[in-house]
N, C-alpha and C positions, 0 to 999 in steps of 0.2 A: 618667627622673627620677633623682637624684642623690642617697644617700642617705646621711648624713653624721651626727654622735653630738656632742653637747656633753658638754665635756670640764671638768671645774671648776665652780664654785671648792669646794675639800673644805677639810673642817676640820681642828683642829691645828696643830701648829708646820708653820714653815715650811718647814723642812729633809724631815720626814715627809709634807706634802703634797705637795710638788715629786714626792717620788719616787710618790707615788700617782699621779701626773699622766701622768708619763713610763710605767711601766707601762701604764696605759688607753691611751695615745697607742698604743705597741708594736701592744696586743692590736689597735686598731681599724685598724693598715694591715695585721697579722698577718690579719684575719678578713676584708679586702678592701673594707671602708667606704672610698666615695668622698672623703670629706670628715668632719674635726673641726671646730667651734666654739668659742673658747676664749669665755667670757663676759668681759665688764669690768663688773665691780661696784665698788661705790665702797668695800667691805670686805679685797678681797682684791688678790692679785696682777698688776703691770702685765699684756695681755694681749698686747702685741708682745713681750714679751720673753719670755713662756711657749712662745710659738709660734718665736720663737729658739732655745728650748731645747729643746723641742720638733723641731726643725726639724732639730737635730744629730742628736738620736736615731732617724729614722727618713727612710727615701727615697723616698718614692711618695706619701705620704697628702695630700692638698691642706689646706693647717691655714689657717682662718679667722678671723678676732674679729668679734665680736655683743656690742656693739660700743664703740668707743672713742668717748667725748663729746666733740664737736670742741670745746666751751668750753675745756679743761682743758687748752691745747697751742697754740703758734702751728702753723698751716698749716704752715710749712717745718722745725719742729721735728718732727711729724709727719711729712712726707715723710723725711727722714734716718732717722727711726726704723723707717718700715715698708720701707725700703730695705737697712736693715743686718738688719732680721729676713728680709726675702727674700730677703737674699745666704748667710741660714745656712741658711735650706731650700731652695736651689740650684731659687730660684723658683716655689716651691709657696702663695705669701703671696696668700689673698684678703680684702683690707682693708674690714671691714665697720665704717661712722662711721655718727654721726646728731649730733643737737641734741640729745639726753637728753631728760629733764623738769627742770621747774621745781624737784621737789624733790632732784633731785642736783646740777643746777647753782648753782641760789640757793641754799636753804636748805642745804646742803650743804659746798660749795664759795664759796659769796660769792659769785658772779660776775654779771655780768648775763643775764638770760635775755628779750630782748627780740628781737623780730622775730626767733625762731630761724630760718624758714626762708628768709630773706631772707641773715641769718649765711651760713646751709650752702651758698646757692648762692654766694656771694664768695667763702668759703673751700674750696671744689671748685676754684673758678679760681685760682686759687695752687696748691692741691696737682696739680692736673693741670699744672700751667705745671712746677711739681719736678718731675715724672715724666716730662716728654718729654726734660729735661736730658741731658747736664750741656748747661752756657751759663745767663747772667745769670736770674735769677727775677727779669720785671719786670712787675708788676700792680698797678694802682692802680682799687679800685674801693668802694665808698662803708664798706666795714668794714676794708679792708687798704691800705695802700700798702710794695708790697714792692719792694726793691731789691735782689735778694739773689744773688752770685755762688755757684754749685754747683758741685762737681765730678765728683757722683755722678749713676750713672743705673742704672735700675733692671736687673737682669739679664736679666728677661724684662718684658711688659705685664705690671703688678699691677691686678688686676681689683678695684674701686673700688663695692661695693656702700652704700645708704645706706639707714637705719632711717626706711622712709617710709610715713607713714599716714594723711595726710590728703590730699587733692587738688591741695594746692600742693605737697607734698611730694612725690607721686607724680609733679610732671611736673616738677620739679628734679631728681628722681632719677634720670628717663627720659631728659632732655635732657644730664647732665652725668656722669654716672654710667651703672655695668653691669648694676645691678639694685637689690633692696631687700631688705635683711633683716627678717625679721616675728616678731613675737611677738603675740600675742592676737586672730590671726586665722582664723578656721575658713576652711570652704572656698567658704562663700555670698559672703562679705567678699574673700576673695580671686577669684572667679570674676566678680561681680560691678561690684567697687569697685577692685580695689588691679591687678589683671591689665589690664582694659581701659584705665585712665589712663595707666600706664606704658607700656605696650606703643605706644598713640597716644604719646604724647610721645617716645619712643625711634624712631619711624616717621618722626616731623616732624621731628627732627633729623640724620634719617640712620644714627641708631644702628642696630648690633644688636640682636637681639630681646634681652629685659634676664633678668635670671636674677631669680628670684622665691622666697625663700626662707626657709621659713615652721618654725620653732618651734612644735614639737608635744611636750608629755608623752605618754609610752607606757609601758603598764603589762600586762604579760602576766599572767593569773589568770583565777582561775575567775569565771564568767558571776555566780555568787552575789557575788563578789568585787570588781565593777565599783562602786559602791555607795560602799564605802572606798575602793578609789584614788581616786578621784573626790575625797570628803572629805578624802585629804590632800594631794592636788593644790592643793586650796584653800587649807588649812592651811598650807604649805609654800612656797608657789609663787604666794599670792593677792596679796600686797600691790602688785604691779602694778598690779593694780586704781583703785587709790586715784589713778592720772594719768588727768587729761580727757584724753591724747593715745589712750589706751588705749580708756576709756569710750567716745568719740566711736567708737570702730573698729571696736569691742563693739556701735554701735549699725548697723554696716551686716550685719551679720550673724545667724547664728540664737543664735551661744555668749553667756551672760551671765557666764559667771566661767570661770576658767583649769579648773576641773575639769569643765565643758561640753566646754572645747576638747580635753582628754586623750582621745589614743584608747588603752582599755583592755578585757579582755577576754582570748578565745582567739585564738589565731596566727589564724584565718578574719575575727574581727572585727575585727581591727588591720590586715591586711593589704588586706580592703574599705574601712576609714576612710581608709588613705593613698593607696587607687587614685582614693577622690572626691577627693582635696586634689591628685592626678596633675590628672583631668578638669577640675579647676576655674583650671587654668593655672600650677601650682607645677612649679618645675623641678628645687626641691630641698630634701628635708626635712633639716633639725633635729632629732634625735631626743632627747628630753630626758627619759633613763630615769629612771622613777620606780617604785622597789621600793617596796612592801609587805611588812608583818612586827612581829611585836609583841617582838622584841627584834633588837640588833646582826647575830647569825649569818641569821636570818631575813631579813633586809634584804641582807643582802650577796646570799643564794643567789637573793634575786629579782631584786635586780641582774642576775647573771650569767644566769639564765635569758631574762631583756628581751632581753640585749644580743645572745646569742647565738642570738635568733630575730630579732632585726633585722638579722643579716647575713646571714640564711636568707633572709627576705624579699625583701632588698636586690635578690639574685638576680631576684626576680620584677617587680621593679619598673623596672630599668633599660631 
């Protein structure tokens, strides 16, 4: 299993978050993390170009996004873009998209949010048509009709993961895509529900097995201490919550809220919670540090303590 650290989005000017960015990136290929995840939130910074920048400053670390909302992009404006990001990190770009929710793309955004999954599979068919390029992009199917000469092609396969959580989703993901990126999935939802659909769909298509990759908070502290992370997992981390795409996914599972799903604790108990999420078919964690600390300095050094028993770990997991 593949064990990889989300990176962003921090607070601040823009100029002083970048550079907090590019430090963490450094330390997590310095400390030997498989993989970053840059997030795309609708607050902060684009997430192909973080991992462009990203990309320059460092040589080995595999840099992801979790994920960019296909609404907010034509398909081939999106290809050009995760192609110049993968040409800065000399092909290290794993491009994770989805259909968002209703409330970043409507309410948000304006846009429409109708038959998302039916969207994501026409617009997969467009950007995989970009990606085998260069030569004409010509796809016409009931959301796109593209005519679009290219003359880009990608430097290596950019591996094409999608935020898939329901059952149609999971075998549009299987079928046209490399795997699925996850957030508010334990290990019963993924063993169960999110592993066996895709893996069948990726089967019946001929695919490879699909990369399964699941978004977890992790909190190192004492056993007394599990209690509050937990609570600010929630605090912090909960309004996810509030999407039926979420709820529905929440309901194939034992976690009822994002501080259910936190594995926290001592190095023994976080290192057993990501061996089930291993067992239950995940091929690559998201680690989504979460300090604890009743002011600024506190919080940093619990930072630092997470991260650097997650790349202890890491060892034991791969």
């Amino acid at each position: 299993m593949r064990v990889g650290v989300m990176i962003g989005p921090e607070r601040g000017a823009a100029e002083r978050k970048l550079g907090r960015m590019i430090e963490d990136i450094k330390w997590a290929e310095a400390a030997g993390m498989d993989t970053a995840w840059i997030p795309q939130v609708p607050t902060d910074f684009d997430a192909l170009i973080t991992v462009a920048l990203m990309g320059v400053a460092t040589e080995r670390i595999e840099l992801g996004t979790a994920v960019v909302p296909l609404q907010a992009q034509h398909p081939i404006a999106l290809g050009r873009q995760a192609m110049a990001a993968q040409a800065a990190s000399h092909g290290r770009l794993a491009l994770g998209v989805g259909p968002s929710h209703h409330w970043i793309v409507r309410d948000m955004l304006g846009l429409p949010y109708e038959k998302p999954a039916s969207y994501t599979r026409d617009y997969l068919q467009v950007l995989n048509a970009a990606f085998a390029g260069p030569g004409p992009v010509d796809v016409e199917n009931d959301h796109f009709t593209v005519h679009n000469p290219l003359d880009l092609a990608p430097t290596a396969p950019i591996p094409v993961l999608v935020a898939a959580l329901g059952p149609v989703m999971l075998r549009i993901a299987g079928e046209h895509a490399d795997g699925t990126v996850l957030w508010m999935a334990d290990e019963r939802a993924i063993g169960e529900h999110i592993a066996p659909r895709i893996t069948k769909a990726a089967e019946g298509a001929g695919r490879p097995a699909p990369r399964i990759v699941a978004g977890i908070p992790v909190c190192l502290c004492a056993p007394s201490e599990v209690d509050a992370a937990k609570e600010r997992a929630n605090r912090i981390l909960g309004e996810a919550e509030i999407s039926p795409n979420y709820q529905r996914l929440l309901e194939n599972g034992d976690a009822r809220d994002v501080g259910d799903l936190c594995a926290a604790g001592d190095e023994e108990a976080i290192l057993a919670r990501l061996r089930r999420f291993a067992d239950a078919g995940t091929t690559d964690i998201s680690v989504r540090l979460l300090p604890i600390g009743n002011d600024r300095d506190e919080l940093i050094a619990s930072k630092r303590r997470t991260r650097e028993m997650i790349a202890e770990l890491a060892k034991e997991l791969r």
